[in-house]
C-alpha positions as CSV (number, residue, x, y, z in Angstrom):
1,X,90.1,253.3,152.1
2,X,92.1,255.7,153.3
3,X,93.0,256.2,156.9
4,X,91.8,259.0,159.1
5,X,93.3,259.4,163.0
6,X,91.2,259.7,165.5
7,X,92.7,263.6,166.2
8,X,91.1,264.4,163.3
9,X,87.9,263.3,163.7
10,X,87.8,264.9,167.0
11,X,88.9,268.7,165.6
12,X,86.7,268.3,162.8
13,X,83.6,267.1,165.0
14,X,82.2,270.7,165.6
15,X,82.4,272.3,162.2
16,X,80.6,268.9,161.1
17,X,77.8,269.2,163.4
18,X,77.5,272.7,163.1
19,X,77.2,272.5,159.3
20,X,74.4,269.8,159.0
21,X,71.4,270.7,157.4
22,X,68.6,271.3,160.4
23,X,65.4,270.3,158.1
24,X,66.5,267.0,156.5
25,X,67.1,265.9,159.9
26,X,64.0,266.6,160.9
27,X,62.5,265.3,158.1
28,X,64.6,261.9,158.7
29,X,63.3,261.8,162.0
30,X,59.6,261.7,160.9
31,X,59.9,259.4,158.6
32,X,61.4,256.8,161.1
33,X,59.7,254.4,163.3
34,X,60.5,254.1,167.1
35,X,62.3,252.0,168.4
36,X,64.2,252.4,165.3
37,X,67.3,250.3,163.9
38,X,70.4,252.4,162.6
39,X,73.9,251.1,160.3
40,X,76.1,253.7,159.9
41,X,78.9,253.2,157.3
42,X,82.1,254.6,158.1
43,X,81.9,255.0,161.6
44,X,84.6,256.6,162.5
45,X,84.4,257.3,166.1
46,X,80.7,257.5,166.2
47,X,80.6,261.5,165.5
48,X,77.0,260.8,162.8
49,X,75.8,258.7,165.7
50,X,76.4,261.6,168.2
51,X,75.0,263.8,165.8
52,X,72.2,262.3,165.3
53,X,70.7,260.5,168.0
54,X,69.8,263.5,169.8
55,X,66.9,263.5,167.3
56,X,65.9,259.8,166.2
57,X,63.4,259.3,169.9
58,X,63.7,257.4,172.7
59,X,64.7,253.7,171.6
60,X,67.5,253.2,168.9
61,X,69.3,250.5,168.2
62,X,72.4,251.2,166.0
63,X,75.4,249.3,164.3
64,X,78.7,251.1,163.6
65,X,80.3,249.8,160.7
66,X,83.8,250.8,159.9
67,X,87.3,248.9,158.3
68,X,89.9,250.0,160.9
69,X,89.7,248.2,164.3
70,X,91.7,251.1,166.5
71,X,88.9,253.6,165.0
72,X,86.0,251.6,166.2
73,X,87.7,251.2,169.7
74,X,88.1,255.2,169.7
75,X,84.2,254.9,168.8
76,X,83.5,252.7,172.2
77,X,85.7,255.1,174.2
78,X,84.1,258.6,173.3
79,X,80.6,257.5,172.5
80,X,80.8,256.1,176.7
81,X,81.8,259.9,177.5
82,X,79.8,261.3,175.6
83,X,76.7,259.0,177.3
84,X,75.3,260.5,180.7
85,X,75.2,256.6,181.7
86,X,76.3,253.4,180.0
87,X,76.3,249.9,180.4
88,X,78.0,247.4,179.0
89,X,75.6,244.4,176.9
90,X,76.3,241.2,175.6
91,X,78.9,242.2,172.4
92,X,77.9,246.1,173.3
93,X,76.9,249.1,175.1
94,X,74.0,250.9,175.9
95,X,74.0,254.6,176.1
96,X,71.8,256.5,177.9
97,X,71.5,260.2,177.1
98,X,68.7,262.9,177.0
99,X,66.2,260.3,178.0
100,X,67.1,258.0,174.5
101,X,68.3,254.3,175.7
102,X,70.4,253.9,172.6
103,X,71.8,250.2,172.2
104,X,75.4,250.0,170.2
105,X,77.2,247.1,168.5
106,X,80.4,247.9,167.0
107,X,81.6,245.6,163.7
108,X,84.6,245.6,161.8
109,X,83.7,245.5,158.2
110,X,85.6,245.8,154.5
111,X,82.6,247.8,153.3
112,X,84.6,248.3,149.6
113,X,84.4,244.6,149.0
114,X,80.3,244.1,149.9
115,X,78.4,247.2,151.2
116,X,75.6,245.1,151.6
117,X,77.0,242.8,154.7
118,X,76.6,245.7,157.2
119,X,72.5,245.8,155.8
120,X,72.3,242.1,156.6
121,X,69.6,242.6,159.8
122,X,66.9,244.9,157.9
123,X,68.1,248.3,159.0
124,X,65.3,250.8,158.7
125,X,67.9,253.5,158.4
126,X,71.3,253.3,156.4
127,X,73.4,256.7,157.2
128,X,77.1,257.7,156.7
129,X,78.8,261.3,157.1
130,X,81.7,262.8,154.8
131,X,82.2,259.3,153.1
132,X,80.8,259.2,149.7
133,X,83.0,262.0,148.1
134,X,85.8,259.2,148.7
135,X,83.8,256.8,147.1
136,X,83.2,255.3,143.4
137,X,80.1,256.1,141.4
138,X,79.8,252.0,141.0
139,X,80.4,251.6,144.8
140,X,77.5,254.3,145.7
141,X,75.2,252.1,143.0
142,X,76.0,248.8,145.1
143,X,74.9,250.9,148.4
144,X,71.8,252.5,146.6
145,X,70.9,248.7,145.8
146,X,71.4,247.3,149.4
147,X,69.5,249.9,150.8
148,X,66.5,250.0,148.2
149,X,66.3,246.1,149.0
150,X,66.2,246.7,152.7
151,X,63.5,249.1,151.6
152,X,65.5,251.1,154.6
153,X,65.5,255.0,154.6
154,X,69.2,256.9,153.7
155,X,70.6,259.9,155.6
156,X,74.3,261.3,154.4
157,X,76.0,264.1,155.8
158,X,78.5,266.5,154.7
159,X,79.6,265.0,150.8
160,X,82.3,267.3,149.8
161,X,80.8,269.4,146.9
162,X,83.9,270.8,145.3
163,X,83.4,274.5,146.5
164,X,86.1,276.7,148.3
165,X,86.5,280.2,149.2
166,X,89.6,280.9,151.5
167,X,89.8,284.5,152.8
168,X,92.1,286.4,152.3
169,X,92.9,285.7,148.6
170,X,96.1,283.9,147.5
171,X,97.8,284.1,144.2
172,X,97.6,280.2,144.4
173,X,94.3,279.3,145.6
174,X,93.1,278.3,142.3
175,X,95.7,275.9,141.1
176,X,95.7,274.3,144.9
177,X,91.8,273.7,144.3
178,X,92.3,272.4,140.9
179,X,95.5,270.0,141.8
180,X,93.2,269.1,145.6
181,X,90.6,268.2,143.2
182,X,92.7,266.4,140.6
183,X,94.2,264.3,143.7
184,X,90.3,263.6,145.5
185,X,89.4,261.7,142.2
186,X,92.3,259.6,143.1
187,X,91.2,255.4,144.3
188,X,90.7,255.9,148.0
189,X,89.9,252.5,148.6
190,X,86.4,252.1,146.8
191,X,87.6,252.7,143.2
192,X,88.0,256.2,141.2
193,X,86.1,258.6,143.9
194,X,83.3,260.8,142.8
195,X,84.4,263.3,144.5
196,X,82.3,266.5,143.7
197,X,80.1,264.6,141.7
198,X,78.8,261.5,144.6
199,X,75.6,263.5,145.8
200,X,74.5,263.9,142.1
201,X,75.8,260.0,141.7
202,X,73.7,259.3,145.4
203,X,70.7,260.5,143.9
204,X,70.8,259.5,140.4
205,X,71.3,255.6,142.1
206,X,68.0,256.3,144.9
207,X,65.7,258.1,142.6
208,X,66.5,254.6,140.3
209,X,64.7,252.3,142.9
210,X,61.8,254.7,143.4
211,X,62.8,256.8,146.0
212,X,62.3,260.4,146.8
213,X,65.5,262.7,147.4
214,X,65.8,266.0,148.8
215,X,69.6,267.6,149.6
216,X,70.8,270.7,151.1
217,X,73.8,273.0,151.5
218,X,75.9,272.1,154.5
219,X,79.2,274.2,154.2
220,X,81.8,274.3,156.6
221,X,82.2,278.0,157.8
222,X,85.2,278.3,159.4
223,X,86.8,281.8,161.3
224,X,88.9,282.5,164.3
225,X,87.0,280.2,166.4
226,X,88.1,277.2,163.8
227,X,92.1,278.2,163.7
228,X,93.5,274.3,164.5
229,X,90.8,273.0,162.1
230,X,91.6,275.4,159.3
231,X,95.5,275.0,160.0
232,X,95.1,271.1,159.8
233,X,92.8,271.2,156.7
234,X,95.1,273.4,154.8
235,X,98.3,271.4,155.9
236,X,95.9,267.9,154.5
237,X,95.2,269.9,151.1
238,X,98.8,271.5,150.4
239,X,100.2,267.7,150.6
240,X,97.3,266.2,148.8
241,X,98.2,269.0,146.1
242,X,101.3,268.5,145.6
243,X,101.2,264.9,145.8
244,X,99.8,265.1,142.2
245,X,102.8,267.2,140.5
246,X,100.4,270.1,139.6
247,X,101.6,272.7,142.1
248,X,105.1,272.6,143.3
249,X,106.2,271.6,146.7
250,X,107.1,274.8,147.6
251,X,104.4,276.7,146.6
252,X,102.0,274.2,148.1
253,X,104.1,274.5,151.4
254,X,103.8,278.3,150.9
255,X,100.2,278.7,150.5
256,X,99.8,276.3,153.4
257,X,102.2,278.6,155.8
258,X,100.0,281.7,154.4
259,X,97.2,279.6,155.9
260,X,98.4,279.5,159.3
261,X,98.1,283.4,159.8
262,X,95.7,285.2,161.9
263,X,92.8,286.6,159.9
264,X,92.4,283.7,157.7
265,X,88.8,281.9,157.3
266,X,87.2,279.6,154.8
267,X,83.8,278.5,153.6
268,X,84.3,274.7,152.6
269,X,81.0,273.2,150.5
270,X,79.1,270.0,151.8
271,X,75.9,268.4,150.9
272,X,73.1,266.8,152.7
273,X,71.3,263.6,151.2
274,X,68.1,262.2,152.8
275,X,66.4,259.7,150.4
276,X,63.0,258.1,151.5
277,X,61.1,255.0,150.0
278,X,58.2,257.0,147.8
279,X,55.2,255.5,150.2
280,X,53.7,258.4,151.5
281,X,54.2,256.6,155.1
282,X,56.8,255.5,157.7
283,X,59.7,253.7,156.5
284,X,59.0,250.1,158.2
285,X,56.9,249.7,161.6
């Protein structure tokens, strides 16, 4: 998979939790039991976790899964500032925030070659943020399968839809978008990605093995407030355009530049997944 810096993660981290979709996570959370036991995919540097947490009841135990070694370090480093106490626990931490003791391992993981490894201890939730746009509709299948055989519940945040509206118009906003989204269907590690298509692929693979699938809007609205995150993103989808020949350099260097001005804002499309076991009860416990 592709690499993402830790800088990154961190400017983006706002917008992302800004963004979720408010009733799927409170639907997540009443589905779950307490204490409950978490696997996030793609890690990162624990920003789903952070997200999340806040919401999932007192005792949590959670695994953070992800393929790069110096991210999961960045995970252990921010997730102990972001804790109001922690201690340190055999091969972990524990976090203590809000009243939540939440218990942490950390694992590096190649999750393209067998998605199911990081499901090995009977999760009873599975959940991953702004992954499965990178991934292959096969790939998503294999996780849809792990999961459904955990007969864990599914949480994803913030799957890249395919919309964009950048204000103001540019004469070259529409073949960036088409070239951005030419390059996005590119092999980022987990085959040909979905890109657009992976929430429609993540429910098309749950609602297979019997369970019931709700998703919501989740865009990325992005103003003043946002100006490092909007210069950063349109810097990331200039090059990613004109990687693919479709645009020229210049023009792609061009529109990002026009990017970087005062007044300039952006509504970026994202979708919610939760996907439940069709019981009518709590997932496990």
């Amino acid at each position: 998979m592709s690499g993402f810096s830790p800088d990154w993660l961190a400017l983006r981290e706002p917008a992302d939790h800004a963004a979720r979709d408010a009733s799927l996570v409170a639907a997540l959370a009443r589905a779950l039991p307490e204490p409950m036991r978490a696997v996030d995919l793609g890690c990162g540097t624990g920003s789903n976790l952070r997200a999340l947490a806040p919401h999932l009841g007192s005792r949590q135990e959670w695994l953070l899964v992800d393929h790069d070694p110096a991210l999961l370090s960045a995970a252990a480093e921010r997730l102990s500032a972001w804790a109001e106490r922690v201690e340190e626990a055999g091969d972990g931490l524990v976090l203590h925030r809000g009243g939540a003791r939440i218990a942490v391992r950390l694992r590096a993981l190649d999750l393209a070659a067998d998605p199911a490894a990081a499901l090995a201890e009977g999760p009873d939730l599975v959940t991953a943020a702004a992954l499965f746009d990178l991934a292959s509709e096969a790939w998503i299948a294999e996780v849809a399968r792990a999961v459904a055989r955990a007969g864990a519940a599914f949480y994803t945040a913030l799957t890249y839809d395919g919309q964009e509206s950048w204000t103001p118009p540019h004469p070259a906003d529409a073949a960036i978008h088409a070239a951005f989204l030419a390059h996005q269907a590119g092999d980022k590690g987990f085959g040909p990605a979905a890109g657009p298509g992976a929430t429609a692929a993540l429910a098309t693979a749950f609602q297979h093995h019997g369970y019931a699938v709700s998703t919501a809007a989740s865009p990325w609205r992005l103003g003043a407030g946002e100006a490092a995150l909007l210069q950063e993103l349109a810097a990331g989808t200039a090059r990613a355009a004109a990687e693919t020949g479709r645009v020229r350099a210049a023009d792609a260097a061009e529109w990002a530049a026009a990017r970087r001005r005062p007044g300039t804002g952006a509504e970026i499309g994202h979708r919610d997944l939760l996907a439940l076991p069709d019981t009518g009860r709590p997932v496990r416990g």
